[in-house]
C-alpha positions as CSV (number, residue, x, y, z in Angstrom):
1,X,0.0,0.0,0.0
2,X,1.0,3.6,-0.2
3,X,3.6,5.0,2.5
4,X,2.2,5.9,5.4
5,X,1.3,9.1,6.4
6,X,0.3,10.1,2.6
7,X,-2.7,12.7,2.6
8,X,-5.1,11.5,0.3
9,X,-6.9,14.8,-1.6
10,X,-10.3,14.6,-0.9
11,X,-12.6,13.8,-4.3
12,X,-13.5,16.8,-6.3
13,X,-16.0,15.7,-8.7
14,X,-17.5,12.8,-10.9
15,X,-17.3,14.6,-14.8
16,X,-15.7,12.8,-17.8
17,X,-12.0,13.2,-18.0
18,X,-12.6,12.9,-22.3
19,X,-9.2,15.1,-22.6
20,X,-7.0,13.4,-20.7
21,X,-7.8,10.1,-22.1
22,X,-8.0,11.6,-26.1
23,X,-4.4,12.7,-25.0
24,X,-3.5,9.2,-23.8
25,X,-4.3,7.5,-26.9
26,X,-1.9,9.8,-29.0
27,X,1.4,8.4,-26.8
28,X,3.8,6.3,-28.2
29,X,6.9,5.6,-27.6
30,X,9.6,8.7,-28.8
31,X,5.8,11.2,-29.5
32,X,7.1,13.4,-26.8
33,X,5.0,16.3,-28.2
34,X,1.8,13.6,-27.2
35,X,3.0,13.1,-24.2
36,X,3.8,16.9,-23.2
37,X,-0.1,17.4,-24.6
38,X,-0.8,15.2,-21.9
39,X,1.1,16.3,-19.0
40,X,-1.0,19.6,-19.9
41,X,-4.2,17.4,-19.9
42,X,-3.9,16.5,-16.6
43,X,-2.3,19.5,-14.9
44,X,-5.7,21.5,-16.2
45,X,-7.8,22.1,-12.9
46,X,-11.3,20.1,-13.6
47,X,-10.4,18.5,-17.1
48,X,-7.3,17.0,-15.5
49,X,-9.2,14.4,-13.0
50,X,-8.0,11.4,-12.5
51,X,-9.8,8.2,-10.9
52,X,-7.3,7.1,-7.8
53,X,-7.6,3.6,-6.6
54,X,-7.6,3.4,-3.0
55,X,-5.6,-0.3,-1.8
56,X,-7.1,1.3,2.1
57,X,-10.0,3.0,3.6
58,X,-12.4,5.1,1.7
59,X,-12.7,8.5,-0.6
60,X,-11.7,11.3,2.0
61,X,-10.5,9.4,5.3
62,X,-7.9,10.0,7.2
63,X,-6.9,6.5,6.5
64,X,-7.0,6.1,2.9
65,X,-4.2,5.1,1.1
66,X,-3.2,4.7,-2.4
67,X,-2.6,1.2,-4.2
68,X,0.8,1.4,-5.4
69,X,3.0,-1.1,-8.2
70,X,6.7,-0.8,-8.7
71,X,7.9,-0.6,-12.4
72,X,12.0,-1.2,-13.3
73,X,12.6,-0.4,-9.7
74,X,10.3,3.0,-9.0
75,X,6.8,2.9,-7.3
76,X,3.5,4.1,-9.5
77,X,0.3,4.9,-7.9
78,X,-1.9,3.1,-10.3
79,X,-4.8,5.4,-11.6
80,X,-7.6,5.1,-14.2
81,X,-8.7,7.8,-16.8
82,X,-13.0,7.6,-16.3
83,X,-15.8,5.7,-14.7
84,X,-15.7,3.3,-18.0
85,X,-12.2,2.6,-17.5
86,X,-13.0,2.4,-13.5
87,X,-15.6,-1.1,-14.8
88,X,-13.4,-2.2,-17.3
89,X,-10.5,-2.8,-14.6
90,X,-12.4,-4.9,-12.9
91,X,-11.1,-2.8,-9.3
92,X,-13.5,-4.1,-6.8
93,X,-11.7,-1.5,-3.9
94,X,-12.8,2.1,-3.4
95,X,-11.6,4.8,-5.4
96,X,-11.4,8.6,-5.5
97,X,-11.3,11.1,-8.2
98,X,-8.8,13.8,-7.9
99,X,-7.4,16.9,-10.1
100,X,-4.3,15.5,-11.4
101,X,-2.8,18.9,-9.9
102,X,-3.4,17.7,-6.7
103,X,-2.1,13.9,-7.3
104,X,1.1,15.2,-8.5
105,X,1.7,17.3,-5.5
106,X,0.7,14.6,-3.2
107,X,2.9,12.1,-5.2
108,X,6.3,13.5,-5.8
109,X,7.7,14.9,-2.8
110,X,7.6,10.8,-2.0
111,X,9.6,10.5,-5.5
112,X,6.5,8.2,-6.7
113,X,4.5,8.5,-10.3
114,X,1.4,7.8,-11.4
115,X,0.3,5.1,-13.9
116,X,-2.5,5.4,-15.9
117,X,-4.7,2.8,-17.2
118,X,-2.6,-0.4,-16.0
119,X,-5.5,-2.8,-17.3
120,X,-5.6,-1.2,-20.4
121,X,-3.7,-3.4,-23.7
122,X,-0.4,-2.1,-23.9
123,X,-0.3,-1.8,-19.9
124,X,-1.0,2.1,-19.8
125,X,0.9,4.9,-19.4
126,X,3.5,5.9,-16.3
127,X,4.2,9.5,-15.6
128,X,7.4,10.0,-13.3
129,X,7.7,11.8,-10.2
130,X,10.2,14.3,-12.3
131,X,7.5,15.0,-14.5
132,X,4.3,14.8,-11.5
133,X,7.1,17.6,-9.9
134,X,6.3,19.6,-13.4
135,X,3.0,19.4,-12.6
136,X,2.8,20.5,-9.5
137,X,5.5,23.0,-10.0
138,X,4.2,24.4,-13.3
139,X,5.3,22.9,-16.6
140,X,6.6,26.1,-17.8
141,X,9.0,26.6,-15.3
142,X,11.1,23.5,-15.9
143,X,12.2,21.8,-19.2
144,X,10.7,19.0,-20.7
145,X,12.2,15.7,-20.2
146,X,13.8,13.4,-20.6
147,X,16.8,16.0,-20.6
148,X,19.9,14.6,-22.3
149,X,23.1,16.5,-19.6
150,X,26.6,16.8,-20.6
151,X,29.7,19.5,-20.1
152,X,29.2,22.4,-22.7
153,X,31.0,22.1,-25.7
154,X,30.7,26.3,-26.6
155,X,33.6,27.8,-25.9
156,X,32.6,31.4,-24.0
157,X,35.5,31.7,-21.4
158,X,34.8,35.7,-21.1
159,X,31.2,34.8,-19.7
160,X,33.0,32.7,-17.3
161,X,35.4,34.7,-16.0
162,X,33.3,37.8,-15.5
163,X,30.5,35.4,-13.4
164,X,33.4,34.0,-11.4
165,X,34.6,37.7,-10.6
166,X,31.2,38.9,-9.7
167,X,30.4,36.0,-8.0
168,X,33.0,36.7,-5.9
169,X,32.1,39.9,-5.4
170,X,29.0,38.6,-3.9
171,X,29.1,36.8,-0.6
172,X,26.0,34.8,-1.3
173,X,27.8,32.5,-3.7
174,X,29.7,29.3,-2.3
175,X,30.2,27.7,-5.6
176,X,29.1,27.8,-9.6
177,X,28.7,24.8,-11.9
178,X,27.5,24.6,-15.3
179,X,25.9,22.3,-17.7
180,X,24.7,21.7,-21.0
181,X,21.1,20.9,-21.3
182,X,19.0,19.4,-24.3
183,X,15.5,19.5,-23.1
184,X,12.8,16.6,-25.0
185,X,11.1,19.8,-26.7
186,X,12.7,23.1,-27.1
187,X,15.9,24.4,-27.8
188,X,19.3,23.5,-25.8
189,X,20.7,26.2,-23.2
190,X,23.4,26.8,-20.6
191,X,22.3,26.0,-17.2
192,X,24.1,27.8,-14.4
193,X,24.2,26.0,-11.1
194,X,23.9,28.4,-8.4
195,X,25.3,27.2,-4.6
196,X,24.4,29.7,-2.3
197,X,25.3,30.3,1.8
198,X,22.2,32.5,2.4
199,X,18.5,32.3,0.8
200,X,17.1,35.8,2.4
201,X,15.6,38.3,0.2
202,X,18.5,40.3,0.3
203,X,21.0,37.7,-0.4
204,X,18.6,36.5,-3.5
205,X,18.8,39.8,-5.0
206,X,22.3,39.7,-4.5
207,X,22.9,36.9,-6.7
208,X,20.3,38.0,-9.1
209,X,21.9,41.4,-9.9
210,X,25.5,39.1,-10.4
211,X,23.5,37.5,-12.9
212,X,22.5,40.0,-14.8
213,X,26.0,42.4,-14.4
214,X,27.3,39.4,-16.1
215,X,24.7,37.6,-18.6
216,X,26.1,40.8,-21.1
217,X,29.2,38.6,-21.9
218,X,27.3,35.6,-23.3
219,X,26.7,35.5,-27.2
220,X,24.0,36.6,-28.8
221,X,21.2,33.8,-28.8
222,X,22.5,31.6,-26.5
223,X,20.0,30.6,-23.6
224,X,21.1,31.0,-19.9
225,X,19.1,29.5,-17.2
226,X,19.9,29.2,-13.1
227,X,19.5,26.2,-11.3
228,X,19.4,26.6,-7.3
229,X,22.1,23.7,-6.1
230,X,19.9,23.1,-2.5
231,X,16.9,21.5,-4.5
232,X,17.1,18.4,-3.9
233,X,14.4,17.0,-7.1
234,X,15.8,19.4,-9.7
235,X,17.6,16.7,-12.3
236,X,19.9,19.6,-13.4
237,X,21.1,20.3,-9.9
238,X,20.9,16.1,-9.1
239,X,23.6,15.9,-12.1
240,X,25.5,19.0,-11.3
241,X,26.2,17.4,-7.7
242,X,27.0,14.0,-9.3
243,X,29.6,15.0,-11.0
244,X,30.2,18.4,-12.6
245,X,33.1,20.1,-10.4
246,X,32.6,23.8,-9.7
247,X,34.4,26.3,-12.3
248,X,34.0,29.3,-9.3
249,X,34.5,27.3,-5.5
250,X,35.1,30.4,-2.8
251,X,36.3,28.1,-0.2
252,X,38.5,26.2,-2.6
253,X,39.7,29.8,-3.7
254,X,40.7,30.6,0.0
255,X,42.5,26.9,0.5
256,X,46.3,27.1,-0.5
257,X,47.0,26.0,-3.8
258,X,47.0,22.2,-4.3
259,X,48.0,19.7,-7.0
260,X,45.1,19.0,-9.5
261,X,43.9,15.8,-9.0
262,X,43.6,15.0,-13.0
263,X,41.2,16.0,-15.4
264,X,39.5,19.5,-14.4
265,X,35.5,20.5,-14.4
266,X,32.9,17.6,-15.6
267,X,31.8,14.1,-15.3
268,X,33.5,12.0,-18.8
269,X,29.8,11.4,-20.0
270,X,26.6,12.2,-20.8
271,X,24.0,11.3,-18.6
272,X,20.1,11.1,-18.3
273,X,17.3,12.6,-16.2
């Protein structure tokens, strides 16, 4: 059953989900414009329910829990797209029907997705917490997966050392990493990972305006985006901390000078989120 102490979101309506599942049947494998469509289907607020199947207790108490299934190694919260698709899986539990929204947010933060249609031919459709995160977060505000990470390959060393000179300029900043990211949909950009001592207001702004006294020396057309370091779901940051060395560390500028340790700056592949 679902880890205890999940809050299950209390049922928010019985109407026809006919979107979500018109975007479901458009998904196949390497369509990730159908399956964006249907990330958007289900983060809509009404249009985006969801049937939940409860493996505990009943719609809205305290004790019901999800009925989870584990898939290559990561847990699903198995889910169904109408009332017709609620017969035709033959659940014989109780259920609960939830903005997908809402799922999402319950879902993630406990790194679980959410499978649609399991009994369906084909086996259905499994969203991943990453993506749920989107959801929840606003699909907007991260990029489409799944994101394909590696060291960037453009050469813009004056960029660099002007953000390393304001960031040290700007006692906010700890440390500065960088990667090259190649979202599913959209273009490719330059993510900037920012590790910071201090999250106040002031300390925010602080790093903001380093941002922008040095986002000047980038090339025309080239994409910059930030990445806070501290979040602990964000697969930029995950990958940053795996293995892309800092090109600005203030406490490694402080330390007396040491003996490189062999190749300088990023992991020797690509990797996946």
């Amino acid at each position: 059953m679902f880890p205890e102490g999940a809050v299950i979101v209390s049922a928010s309506g019985t109407t026809s989900t006919g979107q979500v599942e018109h975007m479901l049947r458009q998904v196949t494998p390497g369509r990730y414009d159908a399956y964006e469509a249907l990330l958007r289907a289900l983060a809509t607020p009404s249009a985006g329910q969801v049937w939940m199947l409860l493996w505990h207790g009943q719609a809205g108490s305290p004790d019901a829990q999800y009925a989870n299934m584990e898939v290559e190694g990561y847990g699903y919260a198995p889910c169904v797209t109408s009332a017709q698709e609620l017969s035709a899986s033959g659940w014989n539990r109780s259920y609960e029907v939830v903005d997908g929204v809402d799922v999402a947010r319950t879902l993630y933060p406990d790194h679980y997705g959410l499978w649609l249609n399991p009994h369906a031919p084909g086996g259905g459709v499994g969203i991943p917490w990453l993506d749920l995160r989107r959801i929840a977060t606003g699909l907007d505000r991260q990029p489409a997966g799944p994101l394909r990470l590696s060291e960037p390959g453009i050469e813009i060393p004056q960029f660099y050392a002007l953000l390393a000179q304001n960031a040290h300029r700007t006692p906010a900043v700890r440390s500065l990493r960088r990667a090259w990211v190649q979202p599913a949909l959209g273009a490719p950009y330059l993510a900037i990972g920012l590790d910071v001592y201090d999250t106040s207001p002031p300390a925010v702004d602080s790093v903001r305006s380093m941002m922008l006294q040095s986002i000047g020396a980038v090339p025309d057309g080239l994409p910059v985006s930030t990445v806070a370091m501290s979040d602990e779901d964000d697969p930029i940051a995950m990958w940053m901390r795996a293995g892309a060395r800092p090109f600005y560390d203030r406490e490694a500028h402080a330390a007396p000078a040491q003996a490189p340790a062999g190749g300088y700056g990023y992991p020797p592949a690509q990797g996946r989120y």
